[in-house]
C-alpha positions in Angstrom: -7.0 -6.7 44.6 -3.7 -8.6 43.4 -3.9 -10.9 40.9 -2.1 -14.9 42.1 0.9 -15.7 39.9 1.4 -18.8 38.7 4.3 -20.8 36.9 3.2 -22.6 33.8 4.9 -24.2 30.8 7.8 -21.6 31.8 5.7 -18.4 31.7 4.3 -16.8 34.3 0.9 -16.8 34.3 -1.9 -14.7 36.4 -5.5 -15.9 38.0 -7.8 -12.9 37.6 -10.1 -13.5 40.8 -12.6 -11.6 39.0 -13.6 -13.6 36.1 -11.5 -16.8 37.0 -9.0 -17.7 34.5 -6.0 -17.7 33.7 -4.1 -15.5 31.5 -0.7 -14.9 31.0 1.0 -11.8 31.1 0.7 -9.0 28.3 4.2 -8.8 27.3 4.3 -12.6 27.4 1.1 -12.8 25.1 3.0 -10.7 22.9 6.3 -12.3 22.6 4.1 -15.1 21.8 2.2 -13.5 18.6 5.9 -12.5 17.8 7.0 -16.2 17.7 3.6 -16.9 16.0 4.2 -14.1 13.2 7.8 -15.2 12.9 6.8 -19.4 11.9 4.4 -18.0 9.8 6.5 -15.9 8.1 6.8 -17.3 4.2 9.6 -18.4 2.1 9.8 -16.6 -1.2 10.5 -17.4 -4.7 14.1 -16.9 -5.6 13.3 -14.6 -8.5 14.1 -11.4 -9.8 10.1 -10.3 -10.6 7.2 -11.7 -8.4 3.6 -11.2 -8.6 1.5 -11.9 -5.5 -2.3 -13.1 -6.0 -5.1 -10.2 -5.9 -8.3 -11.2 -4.8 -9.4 -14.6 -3.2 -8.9 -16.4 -6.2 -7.1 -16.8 -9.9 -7.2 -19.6 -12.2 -3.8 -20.2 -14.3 -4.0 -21.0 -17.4 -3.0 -23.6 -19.8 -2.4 -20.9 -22.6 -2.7 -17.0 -22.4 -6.3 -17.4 -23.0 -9.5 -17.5 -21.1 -10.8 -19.6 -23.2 -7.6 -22.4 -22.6 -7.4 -25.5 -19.9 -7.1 -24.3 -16.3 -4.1 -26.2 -15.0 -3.8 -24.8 -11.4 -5.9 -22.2 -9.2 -4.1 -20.2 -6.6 -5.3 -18.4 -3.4 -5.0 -14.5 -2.4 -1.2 -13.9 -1.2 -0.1 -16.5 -3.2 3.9 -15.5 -4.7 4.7 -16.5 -8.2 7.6 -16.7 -10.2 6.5 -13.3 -13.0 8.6 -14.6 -15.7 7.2 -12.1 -18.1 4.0 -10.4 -19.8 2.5 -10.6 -23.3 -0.9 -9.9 -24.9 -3.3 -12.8 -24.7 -7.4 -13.0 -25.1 -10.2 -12.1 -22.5 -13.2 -11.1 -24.6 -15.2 -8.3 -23.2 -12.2 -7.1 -20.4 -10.0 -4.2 -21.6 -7.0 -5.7 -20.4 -5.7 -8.3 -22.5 -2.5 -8.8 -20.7 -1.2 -12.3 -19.4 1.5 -13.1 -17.0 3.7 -15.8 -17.7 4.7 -17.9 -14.6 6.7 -21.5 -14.3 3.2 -23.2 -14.1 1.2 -21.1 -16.7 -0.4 -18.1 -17.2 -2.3 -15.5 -14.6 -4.3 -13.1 -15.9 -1.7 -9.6 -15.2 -4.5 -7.8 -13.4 -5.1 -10.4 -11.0 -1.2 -10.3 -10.0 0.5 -7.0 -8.1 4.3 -7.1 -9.7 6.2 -7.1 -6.4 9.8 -8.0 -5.6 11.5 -10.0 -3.3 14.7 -8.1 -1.6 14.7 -8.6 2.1 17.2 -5.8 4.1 19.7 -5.7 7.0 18.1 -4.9 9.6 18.9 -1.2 12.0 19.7 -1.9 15.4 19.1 1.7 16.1 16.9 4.3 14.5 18.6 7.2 12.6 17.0 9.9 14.7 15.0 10.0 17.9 11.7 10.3 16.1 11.9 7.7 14.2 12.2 7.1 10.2 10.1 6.4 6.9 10.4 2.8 5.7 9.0 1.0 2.6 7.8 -2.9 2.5 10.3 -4.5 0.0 9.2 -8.1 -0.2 5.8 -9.3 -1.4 4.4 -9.2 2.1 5.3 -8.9 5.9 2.9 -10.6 8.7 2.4 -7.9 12.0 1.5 -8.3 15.5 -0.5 -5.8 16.9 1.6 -4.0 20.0 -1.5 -1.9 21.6 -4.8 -4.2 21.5 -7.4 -4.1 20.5 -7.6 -3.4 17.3 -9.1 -0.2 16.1 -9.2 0.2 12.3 -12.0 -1.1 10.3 -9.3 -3.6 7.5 -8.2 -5.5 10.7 -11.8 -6.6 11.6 -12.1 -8.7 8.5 -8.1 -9.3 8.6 -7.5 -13.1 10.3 -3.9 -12.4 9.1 -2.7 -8.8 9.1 -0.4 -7.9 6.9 1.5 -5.0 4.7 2.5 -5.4 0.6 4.9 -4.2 -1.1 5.1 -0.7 -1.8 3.2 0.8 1.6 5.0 3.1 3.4 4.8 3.2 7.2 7.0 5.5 10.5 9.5 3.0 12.2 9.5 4.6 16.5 10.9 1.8 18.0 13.2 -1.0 17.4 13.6 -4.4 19.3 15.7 -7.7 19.4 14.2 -10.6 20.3 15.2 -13.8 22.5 16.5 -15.4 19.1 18.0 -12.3 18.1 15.8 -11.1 15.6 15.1 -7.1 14.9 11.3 -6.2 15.0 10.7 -2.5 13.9 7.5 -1.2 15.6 5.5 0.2 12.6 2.4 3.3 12.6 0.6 5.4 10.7 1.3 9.2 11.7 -1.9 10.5 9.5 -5.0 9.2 9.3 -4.6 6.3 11.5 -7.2 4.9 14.2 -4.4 4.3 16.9 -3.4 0.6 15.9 0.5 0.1 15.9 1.9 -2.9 15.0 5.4 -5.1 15.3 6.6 -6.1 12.2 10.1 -8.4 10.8 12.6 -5.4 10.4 14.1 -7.2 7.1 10.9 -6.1 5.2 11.3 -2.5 5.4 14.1 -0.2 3.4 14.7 3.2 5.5 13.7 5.8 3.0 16.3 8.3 2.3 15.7 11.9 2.5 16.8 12.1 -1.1 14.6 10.0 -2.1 11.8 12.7 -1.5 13.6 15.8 -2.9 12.0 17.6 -5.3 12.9 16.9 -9.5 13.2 19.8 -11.4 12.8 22.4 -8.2 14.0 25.4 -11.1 11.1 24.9 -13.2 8.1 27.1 -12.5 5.4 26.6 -15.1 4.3 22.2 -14.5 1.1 20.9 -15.2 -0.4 17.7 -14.3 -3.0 16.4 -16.9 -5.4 13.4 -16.0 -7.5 12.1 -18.7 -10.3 10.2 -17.4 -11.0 8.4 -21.3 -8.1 7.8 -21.7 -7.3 6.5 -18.0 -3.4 8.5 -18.6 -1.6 11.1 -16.6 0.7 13.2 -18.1 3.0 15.9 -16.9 4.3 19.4 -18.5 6.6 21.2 -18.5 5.3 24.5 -20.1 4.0 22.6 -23.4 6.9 19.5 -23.1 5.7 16.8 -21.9 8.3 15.2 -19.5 6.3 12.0 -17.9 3.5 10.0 -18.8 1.7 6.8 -17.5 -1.4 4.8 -17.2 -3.9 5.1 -14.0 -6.7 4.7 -12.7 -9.2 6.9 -11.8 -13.5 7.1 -10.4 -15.9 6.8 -13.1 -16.4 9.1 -16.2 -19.1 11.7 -15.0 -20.7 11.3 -18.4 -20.8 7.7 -17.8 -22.2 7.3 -14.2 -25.8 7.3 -12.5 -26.4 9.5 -10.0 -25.2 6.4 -7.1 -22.0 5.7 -9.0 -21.4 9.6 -10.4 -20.6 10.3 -6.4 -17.0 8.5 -6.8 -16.2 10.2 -10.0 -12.6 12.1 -10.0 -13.9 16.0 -10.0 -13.2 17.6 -13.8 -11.6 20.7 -13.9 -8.0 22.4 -12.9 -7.1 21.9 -9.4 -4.5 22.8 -7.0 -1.9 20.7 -5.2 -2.8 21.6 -1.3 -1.3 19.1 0.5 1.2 16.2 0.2 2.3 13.1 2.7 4.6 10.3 2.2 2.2 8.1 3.7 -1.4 8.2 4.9 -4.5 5.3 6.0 -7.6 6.1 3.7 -11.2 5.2 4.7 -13.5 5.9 3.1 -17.4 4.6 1.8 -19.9 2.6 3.5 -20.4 -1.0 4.3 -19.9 -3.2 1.0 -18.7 -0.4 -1.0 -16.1 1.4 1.6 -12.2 1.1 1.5 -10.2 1.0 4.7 -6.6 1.0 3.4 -3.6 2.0 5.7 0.0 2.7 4.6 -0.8 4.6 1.3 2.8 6.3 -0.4 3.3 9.2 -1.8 -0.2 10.7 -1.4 -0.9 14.0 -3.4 -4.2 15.9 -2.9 -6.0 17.9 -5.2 -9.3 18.6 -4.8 -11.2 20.1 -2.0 -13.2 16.2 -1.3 -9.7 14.7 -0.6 -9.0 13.1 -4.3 -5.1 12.5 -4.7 -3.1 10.7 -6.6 -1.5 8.3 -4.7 0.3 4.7 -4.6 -1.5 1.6 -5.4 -1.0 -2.3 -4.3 -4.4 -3.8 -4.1 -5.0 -3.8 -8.0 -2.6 -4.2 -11.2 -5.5 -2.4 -13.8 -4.1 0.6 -14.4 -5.8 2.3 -17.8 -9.6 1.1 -16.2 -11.7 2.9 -14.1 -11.3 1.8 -10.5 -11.1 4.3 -7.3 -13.6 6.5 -5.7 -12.2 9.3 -7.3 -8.8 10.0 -6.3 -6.4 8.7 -9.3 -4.4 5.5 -8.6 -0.9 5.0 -9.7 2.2 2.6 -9.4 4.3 3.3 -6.7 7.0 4.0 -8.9 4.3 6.9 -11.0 2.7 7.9 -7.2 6.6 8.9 -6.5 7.6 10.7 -9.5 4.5 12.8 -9.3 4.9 13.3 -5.8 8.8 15.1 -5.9 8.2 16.9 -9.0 5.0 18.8 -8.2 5.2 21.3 -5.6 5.1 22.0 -2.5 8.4 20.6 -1.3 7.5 18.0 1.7 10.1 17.9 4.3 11.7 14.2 5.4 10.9 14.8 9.0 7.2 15.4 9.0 6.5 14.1 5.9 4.0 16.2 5.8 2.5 19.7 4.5 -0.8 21.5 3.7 -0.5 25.0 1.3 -3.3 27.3 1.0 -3.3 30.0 -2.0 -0.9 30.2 -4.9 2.4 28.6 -5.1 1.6 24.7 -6.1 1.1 22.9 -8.6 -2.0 22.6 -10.9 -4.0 19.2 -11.6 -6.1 19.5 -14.6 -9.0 16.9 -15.2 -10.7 16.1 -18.3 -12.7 14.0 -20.3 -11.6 13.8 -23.9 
């Protein structure tokens, strides 16, 4: 059967005989969403540090204090001025960090520090392939090119979007009919098939550089987790030459036999596989994570803990993960060139069996 063309409103519209309505084509549906995506797109403070709402909601503050007035509450995505952080009062919470923001102050884990610096867009891709980019600005809205949707984050998702910080493969590039660039975004591990369009001025092409290794002539490095401590420390034979706060599963010590499941596996492991970017899933209904676009992924253990890049939580030094250890992107990529193996730009990619990487050691002090 052929499908009856009609002219409406400018597009061009076809009658399914079938079912018996109308529908307009899926390229015009498309541009559409892109228009859509592209109103929707929001205006950022002017700022040198942001800090975009976690969660659905945070109250700010009168005075660093949870115990002070609440002068304003903002909504999950919300983009504040981060003007700076100091030591405040939550009784019972470990953090007891505040962020200071033009209207008050937001508790600092319930804000991820993100930045605002948009980029000039490539009219063509580097390579044939394609390329590695990073989100630069507190968040990007996408279109989704190949409906429907498959992943389990964009079922619950009215919005889709990326944050700051995830890392995603760039195939395709487009100009639109008002001359803006899209970049058509995907996941090449771990993904569920969906592929998205996304504004072009939120990404930064990642340099090859930028994943070389540090320190390629040194042989004897050790990475140290400490699970009490919520620290990760690196060595150099016995000189320390990094050190930062994470968060990891549950203490084993600490856990029942439900929760002792996500706990980060003690013991001295070894690196055996490394990707600049990968979508995690993971858990069960209520107490599963479907997150794509995670940077600078390094696996350890045999169950699939890493260390990895974080945006959906500033509480580094608690307990928080399902076992792998989460870090700040700028941590998740220091860890991820020095430690060995060496992943190469164009795959971004590699699994190592045997001798030859790096060693992980877990403990509890």
């Amino acid at each position: 059967m052929k499908l009856a063309g009609l002219s409406l409103g400018g597009l061009a519209w076809q009658l399914n005989p079938l079912v018996g309505f109308l529908r307009p084509p899926v390229n015009d549906i498309q541009d559409m969403e892109l228009a859509d995506a592209r109103s929707r797109q929001a205006e950022f403070p002017q700022a040198e540090r942001l800090g975009r709402v976690l969660g659905s909601k945070v109250e700010v503050k009168a005075h660093p204090d949870e115990e002070s007035s609440t002068v304003n509450e903002l909504y999950e995505d919300s983009v504040v001025v981060w003007l700076h952080e100091l030591v405040g009062s939550r009784p019972l919470w470990n953090h007891q960090r505040y962020v200071e923001t033009p209207e008050g102050y937001i508790y600092s884990p319930n804000l991820q520090p993100v930045r605002n610096l948009p980029n000039q867009p490539l009219s063509t891709l580097p390579t044939s392939e394609g390329m590695w980019v990073e989100v630069t600005v507190p968040y990007v809205d996408l279109v989704l090119a190949n409906p429907p949707a498959r992943s389990p984050w964009l079922e619950y998702t009215p919005t889709p979007r990326l944050y700051y910080s995830q890392v995603m493969w760039v195939d395709q590039i487009k100009t639109d009919e008002q001359g803006l660039i899209w970049y058509r975004t995907l996941e090449r591990y771990g993904s569920f098939g969906d592929i998205f369009w996304a504004s072009a001025e939120a990404f930064r092409p990642v340099q090859a550089e930028e994943i070389s290794p540090l320190h390629p002539e040194v042989e004897e490095k050790l990475v140290v987790v400490d699970v009490t401590y919520q620290t990760m420390a690196c060595y150099e034979g016995n000189h320390e030459v990094y050190f930062c706060p994470v968060s990891t599963g549950p203490k084993i010590a600490s856990t029942d036999s439900e929760g002792g499941k996500w706990a980060t596996p003690p013991g001295k492991h070894s690196i055996w596989r490394k990707l600049v970017s990968i979508h995690m899933t993971g858990g069960t209904a209520g107490g599963g994570y479907d997150l794509p676009g995670i940077g600078w992924t390094t696996l350890f253990a045999s169950k699939g803990m890493a260390i990895h890049s974080t945006f959906w939580h500033n509480s580094f030094g608690v307990p928080m993960s399902h076992g792998c250890v989460n870090a700040t992107p700028e941590d998740a990529r220091w860890i991820f060139r020095w430690t060995s193996p060496q992943v190469p730009y164009e795959t971004g990619d590699i699994t190592i069996s045997g001798q030859g990487s790096t060693k992980v050691l877990v403990q509890e002090s």
